[in-house]
C-alpha positions in Angstrom: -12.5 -4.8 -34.9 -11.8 -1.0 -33.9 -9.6 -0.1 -31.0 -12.7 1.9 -30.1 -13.7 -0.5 -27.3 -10.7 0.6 -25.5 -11.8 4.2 -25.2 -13.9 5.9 -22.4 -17.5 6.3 -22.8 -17.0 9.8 -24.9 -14.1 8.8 -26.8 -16.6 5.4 -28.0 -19.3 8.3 -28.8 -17.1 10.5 -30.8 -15.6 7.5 -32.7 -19.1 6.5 -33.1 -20.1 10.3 -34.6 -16.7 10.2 -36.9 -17.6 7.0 -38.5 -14.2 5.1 -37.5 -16.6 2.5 -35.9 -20.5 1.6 -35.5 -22.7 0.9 -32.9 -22.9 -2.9 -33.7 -19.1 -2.8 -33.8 -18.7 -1.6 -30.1 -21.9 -3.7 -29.0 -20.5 -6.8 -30.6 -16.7 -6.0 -28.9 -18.5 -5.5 -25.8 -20.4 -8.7 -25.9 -16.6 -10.7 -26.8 -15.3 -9.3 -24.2 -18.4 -9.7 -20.9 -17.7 -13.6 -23.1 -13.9 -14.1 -22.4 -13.7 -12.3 -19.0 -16.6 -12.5 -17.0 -16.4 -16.3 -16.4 -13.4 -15.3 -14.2 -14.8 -12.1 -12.1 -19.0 -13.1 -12.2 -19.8 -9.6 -12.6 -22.6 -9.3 -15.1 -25.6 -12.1 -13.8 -28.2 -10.6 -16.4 -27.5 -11.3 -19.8 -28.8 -8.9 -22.7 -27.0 -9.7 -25.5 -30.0 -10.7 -28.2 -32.1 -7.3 -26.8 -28.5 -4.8 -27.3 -28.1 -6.7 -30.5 -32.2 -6.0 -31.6 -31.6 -2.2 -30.2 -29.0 -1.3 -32.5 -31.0 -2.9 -35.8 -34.3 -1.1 -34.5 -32.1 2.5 -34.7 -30.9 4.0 -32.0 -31.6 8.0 -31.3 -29.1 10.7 -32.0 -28.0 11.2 -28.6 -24.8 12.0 -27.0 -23.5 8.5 -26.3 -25.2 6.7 -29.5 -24.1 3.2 -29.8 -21.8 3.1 -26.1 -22.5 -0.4 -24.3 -23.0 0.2 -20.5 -24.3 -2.1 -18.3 -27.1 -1.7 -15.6 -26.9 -2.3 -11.8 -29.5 -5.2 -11.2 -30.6 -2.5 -8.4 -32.6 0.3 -8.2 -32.1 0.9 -12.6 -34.8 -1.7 -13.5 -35.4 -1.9 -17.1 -38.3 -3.0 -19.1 -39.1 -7.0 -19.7 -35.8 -7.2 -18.2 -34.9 -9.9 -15.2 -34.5 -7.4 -11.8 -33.6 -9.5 -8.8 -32.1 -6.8 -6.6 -29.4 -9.9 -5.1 -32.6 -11.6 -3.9 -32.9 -15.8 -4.1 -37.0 -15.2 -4.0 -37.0 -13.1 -6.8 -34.2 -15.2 -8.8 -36.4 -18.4 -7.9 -39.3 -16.3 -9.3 -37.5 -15.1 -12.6 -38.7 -11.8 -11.6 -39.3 -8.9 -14.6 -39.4 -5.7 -14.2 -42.4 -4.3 -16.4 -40.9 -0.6 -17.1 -37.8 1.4 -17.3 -36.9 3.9 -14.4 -36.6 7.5 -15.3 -32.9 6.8 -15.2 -33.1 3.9 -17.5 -35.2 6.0 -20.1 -32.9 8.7 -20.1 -29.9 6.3 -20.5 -31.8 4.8 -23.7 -32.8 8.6 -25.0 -28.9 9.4 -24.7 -27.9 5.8 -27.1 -26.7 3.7 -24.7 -26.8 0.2 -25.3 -27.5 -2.3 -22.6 -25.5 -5.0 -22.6 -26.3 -7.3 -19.0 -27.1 -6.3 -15.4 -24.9 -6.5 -12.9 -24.0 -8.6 -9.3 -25.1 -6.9 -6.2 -25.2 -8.0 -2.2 -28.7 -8.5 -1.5 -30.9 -5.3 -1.6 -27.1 -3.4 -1.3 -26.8 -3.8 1.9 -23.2 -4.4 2.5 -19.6 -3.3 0.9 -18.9 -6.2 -1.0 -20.8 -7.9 -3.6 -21.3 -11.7 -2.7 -25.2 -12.7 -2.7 -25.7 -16.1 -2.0 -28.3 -15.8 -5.0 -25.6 -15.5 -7.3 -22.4 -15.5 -5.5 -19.4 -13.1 -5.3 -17.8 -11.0 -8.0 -13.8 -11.0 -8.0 -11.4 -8.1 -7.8 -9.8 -7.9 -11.7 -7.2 -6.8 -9.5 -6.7 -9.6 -7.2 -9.4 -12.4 -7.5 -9.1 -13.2 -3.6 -10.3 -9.9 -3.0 -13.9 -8.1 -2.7 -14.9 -5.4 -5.4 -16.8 -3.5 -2.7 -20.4 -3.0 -3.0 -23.0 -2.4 -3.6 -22.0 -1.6 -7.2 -19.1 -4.2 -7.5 -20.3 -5.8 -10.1 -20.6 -3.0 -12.3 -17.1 -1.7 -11.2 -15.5 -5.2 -11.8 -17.0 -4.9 -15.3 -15.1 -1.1 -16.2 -11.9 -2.0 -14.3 -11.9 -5.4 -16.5 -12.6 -3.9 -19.4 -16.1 -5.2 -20.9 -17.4 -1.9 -21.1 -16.2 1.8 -20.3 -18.5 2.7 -17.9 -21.5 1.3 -15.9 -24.5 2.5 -14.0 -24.4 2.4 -10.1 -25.9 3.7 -6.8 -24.7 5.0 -3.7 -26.7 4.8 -0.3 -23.4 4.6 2.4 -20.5 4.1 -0.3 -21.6 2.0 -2.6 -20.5 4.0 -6.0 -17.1 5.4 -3.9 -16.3 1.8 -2.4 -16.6 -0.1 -5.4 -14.4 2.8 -7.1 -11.8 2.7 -4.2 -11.7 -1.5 -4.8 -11.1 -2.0 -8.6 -9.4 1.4 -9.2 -11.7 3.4 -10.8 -13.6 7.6 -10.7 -16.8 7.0 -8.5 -19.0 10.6 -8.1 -21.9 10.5 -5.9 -24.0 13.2 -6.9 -26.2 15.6 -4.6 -29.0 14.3 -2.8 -31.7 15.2 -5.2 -29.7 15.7 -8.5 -31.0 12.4 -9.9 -34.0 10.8 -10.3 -35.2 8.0 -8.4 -39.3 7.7 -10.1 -41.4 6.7 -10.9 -41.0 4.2 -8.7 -40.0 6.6 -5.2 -39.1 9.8 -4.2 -36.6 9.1 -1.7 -34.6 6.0 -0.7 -33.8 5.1 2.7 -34.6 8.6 3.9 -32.8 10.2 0.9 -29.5 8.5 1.6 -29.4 7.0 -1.4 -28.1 8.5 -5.1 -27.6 7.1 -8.8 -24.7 7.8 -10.9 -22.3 5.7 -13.0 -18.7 4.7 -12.1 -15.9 5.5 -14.7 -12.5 5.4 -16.1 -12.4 8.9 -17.0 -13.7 12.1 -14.8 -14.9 13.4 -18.2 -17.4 10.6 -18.7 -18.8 10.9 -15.6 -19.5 14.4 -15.7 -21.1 14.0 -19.2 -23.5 11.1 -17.9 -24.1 13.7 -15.3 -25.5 15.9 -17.6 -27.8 13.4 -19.1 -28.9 12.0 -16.0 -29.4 15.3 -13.8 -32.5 16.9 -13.0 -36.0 16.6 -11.1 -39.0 14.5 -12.6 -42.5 15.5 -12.1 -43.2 15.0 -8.3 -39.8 14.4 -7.0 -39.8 15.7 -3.6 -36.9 17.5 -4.0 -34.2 18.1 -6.1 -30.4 19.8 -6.1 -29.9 23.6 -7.5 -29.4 22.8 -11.0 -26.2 24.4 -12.8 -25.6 27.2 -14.0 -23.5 25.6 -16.9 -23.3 21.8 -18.1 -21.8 19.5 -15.5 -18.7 18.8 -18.7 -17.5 22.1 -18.9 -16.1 21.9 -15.3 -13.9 19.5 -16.4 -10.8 21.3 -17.7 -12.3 24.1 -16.4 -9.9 26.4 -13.6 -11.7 25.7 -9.9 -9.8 28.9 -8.5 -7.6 28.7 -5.1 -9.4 26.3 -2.5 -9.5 26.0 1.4 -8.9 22.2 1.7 -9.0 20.2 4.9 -7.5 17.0 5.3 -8.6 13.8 7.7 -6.3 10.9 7.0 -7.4 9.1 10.1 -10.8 8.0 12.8 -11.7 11.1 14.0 -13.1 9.6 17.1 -10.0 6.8 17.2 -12.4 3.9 17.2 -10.4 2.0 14.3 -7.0 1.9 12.7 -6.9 3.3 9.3 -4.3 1.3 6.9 -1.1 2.7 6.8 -0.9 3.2 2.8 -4.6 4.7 3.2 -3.2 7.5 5.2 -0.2 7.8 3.2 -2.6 7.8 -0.3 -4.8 10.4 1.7 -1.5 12.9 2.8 0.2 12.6 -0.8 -3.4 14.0 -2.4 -3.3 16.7 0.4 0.1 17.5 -0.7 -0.4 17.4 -4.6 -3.2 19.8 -3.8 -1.2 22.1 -2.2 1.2 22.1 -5.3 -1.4 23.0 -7.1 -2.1 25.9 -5.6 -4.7 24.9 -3.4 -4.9 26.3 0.6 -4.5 22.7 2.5 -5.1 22.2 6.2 -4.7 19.2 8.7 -8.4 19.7 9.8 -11.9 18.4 9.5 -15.6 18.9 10.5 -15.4 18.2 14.2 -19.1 17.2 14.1 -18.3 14.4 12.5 -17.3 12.7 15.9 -21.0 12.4 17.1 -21.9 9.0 19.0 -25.4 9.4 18.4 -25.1 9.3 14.5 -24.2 5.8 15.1 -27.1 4.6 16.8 -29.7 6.2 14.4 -27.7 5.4 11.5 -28.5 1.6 13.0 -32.0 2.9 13.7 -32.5 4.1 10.0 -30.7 1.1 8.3 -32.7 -1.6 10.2 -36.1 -0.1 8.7 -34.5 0.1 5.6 -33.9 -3.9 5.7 -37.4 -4.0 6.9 -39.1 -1.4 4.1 -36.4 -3.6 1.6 -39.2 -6.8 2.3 -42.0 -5.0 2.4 -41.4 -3.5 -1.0 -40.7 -6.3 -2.0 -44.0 -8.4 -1.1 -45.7 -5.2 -2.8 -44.1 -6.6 -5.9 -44.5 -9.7 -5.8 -47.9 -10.2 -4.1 -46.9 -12.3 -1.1 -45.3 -11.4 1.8 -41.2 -12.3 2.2 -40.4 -14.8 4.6 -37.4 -15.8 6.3 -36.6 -18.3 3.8 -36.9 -16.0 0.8 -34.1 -13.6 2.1 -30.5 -13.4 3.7 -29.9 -14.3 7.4 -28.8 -10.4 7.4 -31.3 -9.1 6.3 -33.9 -10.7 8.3 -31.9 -10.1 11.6 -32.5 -6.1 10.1 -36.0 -6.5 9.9 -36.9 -7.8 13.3 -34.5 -5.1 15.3 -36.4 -2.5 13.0 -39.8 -4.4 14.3 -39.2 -3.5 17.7 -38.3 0.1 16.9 -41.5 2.4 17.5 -42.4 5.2 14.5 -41.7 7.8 17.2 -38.4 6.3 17.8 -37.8 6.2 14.1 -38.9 10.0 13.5 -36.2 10.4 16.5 -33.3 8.9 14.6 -34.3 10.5 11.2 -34.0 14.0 12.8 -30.7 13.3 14.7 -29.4 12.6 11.3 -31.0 15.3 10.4 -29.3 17.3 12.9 -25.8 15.6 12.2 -25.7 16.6 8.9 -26.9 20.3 9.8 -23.7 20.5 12.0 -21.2 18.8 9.7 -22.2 21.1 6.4 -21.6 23.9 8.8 -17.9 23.3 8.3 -18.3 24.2 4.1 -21.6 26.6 4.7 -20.0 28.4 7.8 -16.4 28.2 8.3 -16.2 28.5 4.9 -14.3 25.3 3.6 -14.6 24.0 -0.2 -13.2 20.6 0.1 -12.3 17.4 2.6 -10.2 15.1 1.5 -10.0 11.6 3.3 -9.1 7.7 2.5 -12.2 6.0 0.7 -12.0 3.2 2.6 -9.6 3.0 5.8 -8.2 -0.7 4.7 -6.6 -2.3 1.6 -9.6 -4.3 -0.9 -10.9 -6.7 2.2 -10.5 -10.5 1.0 -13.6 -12.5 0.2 -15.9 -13.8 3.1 -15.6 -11.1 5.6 -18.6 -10.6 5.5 -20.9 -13.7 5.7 -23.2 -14.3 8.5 -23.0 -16.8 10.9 -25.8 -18.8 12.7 -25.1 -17.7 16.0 -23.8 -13.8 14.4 -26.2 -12.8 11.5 -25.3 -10.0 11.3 -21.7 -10.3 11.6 -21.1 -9.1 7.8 -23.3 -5.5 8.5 -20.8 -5.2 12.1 -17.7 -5.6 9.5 -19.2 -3.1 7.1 -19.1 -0.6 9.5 -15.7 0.3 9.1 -15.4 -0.4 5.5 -18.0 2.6 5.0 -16.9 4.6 8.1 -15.6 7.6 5.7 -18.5 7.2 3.0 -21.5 7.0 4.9 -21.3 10.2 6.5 -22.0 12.2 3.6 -24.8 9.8 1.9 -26.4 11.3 5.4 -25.7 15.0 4.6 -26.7 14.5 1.0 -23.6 16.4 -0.3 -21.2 15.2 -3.6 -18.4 13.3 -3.0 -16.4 11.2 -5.1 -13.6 8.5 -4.8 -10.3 9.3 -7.3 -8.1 6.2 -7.8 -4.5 8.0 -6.2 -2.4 5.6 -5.0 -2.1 1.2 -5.9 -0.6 -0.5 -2.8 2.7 -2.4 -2.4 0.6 -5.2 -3.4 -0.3 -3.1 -6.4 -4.3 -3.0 -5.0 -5.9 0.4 -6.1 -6.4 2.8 -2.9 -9.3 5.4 -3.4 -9.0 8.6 -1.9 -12.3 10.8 -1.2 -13.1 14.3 -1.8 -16.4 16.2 -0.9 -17.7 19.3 -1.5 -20.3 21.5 -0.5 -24.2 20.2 -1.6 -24.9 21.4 -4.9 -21.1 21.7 -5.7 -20.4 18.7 -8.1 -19.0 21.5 -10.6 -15.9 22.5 -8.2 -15.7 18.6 -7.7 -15.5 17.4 -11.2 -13.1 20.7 -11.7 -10.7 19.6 -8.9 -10.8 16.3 -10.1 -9.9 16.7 -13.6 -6.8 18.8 -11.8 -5.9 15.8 -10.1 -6.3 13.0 -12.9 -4.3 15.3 -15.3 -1.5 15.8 -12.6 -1.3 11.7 -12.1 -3.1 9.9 -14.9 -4.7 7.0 -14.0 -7.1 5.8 -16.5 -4.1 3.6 -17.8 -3.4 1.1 -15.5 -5.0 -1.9 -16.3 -6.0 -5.0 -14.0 -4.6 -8.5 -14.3 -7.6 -10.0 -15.3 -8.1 -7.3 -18.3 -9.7 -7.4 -21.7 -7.9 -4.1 -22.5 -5.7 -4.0 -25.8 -7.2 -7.5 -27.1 -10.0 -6.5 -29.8 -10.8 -8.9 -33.3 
């Protein structure tokens, strides 16, 4: 078998293109490898391996990526006569099928991707860790004790592993960043509006949320960028599209930037891990070497105590609308029985929340994120640099429920998503770079965000900082990297 497999998602294409390797080459590697390793990490729940195989005999079309396995997230990216279960035991029980790709998922196919499985998520993505009690929890390639993040950790456990180069995941509060941060890996999430959600829905979770991939390499995520970008008939709204491809940015000269730097809880509620902060100042510092105009400073508006309490307001009914959706689907309503204790806890606190009340919260977030994009709009920043997460990879089972404590998991989460969250509310790019690995030798994420619209100067400063200090690599302990047949 070709070394191939152990290329990012472009290099696979190009190989493909050149002829040193086919598409039933990489497929097959791919499917040897989601074989040997993911018994040990539980990442991919769905397997796909007769459909990939019947894909690449039917002919595949001449896209960009022809023949590159990726897998899907088994949330949000349904695809057709595939199982979709979203974490849930109900629809697991049910054997659930979705009966139609997403626009994301038929642009995927139109570019030759091959799917290969569906990955693990926490039920409906509600938490930062991946550990359903539908299918259980997905190990850390890094440190099996430890949580891949979530909600995209089992797509990110299958990159950082090695079974395929890249994978598809969402983002509504961290969960593409997270993820990253956890298993040591590029995680952009895009601009509110730059992808796709139809035809199922406009907006998810009032627009919080955002599809993208996580990567090895910043250049494959800017290339899936540019096949994923851009609105769909009746999208209610969609970023300012570019005025060049998303891939020429990488490589590309992002000019001298004002940078601010928060390395710690703006409003001092929590500790942030010592190595976090020190991951977070060395960026700064590399930044500033490169030319860059660094500052110890930050949008002030980010200390607001009422985001808090609508962001509760906002994610309850988002529990609630999770069930609801749900029963739409299915054709029966959702019971307590057919969900998480978590979950349903949600629900009822968003029952007892009025629609004026709701409208309330929407537009406090609506004015939060008004006040913190001042700070790139106004005061005329182009970057913020913080820790992804303010804590080493958290071990698994932090974030279980209890009987008397159901939602003791979404209290923990909290913090976990303290420096991701914000911006899923603002809608601007931000994007987790793999910086720093611990004394431990964990991976520590480091977050950068731009201005909304602005993934080009993102992609640009992050191709500076992966070309300053390489990353793509380091390889896990539990790795199929460098073993082909």
């Amino acid at each position: 078998m070709t070394d191939a497999i152990d290329l990012d998602a472009v290099g696979q294409a190009e190989a493909v293109r050149r002829g040193d390797c086919s598409p039933e080459e990489l497929v097959g590697a791919a499917l040897e490898r989601i074989d040997r390793i993911d018994p040990e990490l539980n990442a991919v729940i769905h397997r796909l391996d007769k459909k990939a195989l019947a894909q690449v005999e039917a002919g595949l079309p001449d896209g960009p990526f022809r023949g590159v396995p990726i897998v899907l997230k088994d949330l949000n990216a349904h695809s057709a006569g595939d199982p979709y279960h979203e974490g849930m035991k109900i629809l697991r029980d049910l054997r659930w099928t979705a009966p139609d790709d997403t626009y994301l998922v038929a642009k995927l196919r139109a570019a030759g991707f091959v799917f290969v499985g569906r990955t693990n998520v926490p039920e409906m993505g509600l938490v930062p860790t991946t550990e359903p009690e539908a299918y259980g929890p997905t190990r850390n390639p890094w440190d099996t004790t430890r949580s891949t993040g979530g909600s995209s950790g089992g797509s990110a456990a299958a990159v950082a592993s090695g079974m395929v180069a890249l994978g598809h995941a969402n983002d509504g509060g961290g969960s593409i960043r997270i993820p990253a941060s956890e298993c040591g890996l590029y995680g952009l999430k895009p601009s509110r509006g730059r992808i796709s959600l139809g035809p199922d829905y406009g907006e998810v979770w009032e627009g919080l949320d955002a599809e993208h991939v996580v990567t090895h390499t910043v250049r494959d995520s800017a290339a899936v960028l540019d096949v994923l970008a851009g609105a769909m008939p009746g999208d209610p709204y969609t970023a300012t599209p570019p005025l060049q491809p998303f891939a020429t940015a990488v490589g590309a000269e992002p000019g001298r930037l004002r940078v601010g730097v928060l390395d710690r809880d703006p409003a001092g509620e929590f500790d942030v891990d010592e190595q976090c902060r020190a991951a977070t100042r060395a960026t700064g510092e590399l930044l500033a070497e490169l030319g860059h105009q660094v500052e110890d400073t930050w949008p002030a508006s980010l200390v607001d105590p009422q985001y808090q309490m609508d962001f509760i307001t906002v994610y309850a009914a988002f529990a609630e609308w999770c069930l609801e959706d749900t029963a739409r689907r299915i054709g029966r309503p959702v019971d307590e029985s057919g969900c998480e204790a978590a979950m349903w806890a949600l629900a009822e606190i968003s029952r007892t929340v009025t629609p004026g009340r709701y409208v309330l919260a929407v537009q406090g977030l609506q004015r939060f994120a008004r006040a913190v994009c001042s700070w790139w709009d106004v005061d005329g920043f182009d970057l913020l640099v913080t820790p992804t997460i303010p804590e080493l990879p958290p071990t698994l089972g932090q974030f279980g429920s209890t009987p008397d404590n159901p939602l003791a998991g979404v209290i923990r989460s909290a913090t976990v998503a303290a420096f991701t969250a914000p911006f899923n509310v603002t809608g601007q790019p931000a994007a987790s770079l793999p910086m720093h690995w611990s004394n431990e030798g964990l991976p520590v994420g480091v977050q950068l965000v731009a201005a909304s619209g602005r993934e080009d100067l993102l992609l640009s400063v992050s191709a500076q900082l992966e070309q300053a200090r390489p990353w793509a690599g380091r390889r896990p302990p539990v790795s199929a990297y460098g073993v082909s047949t």
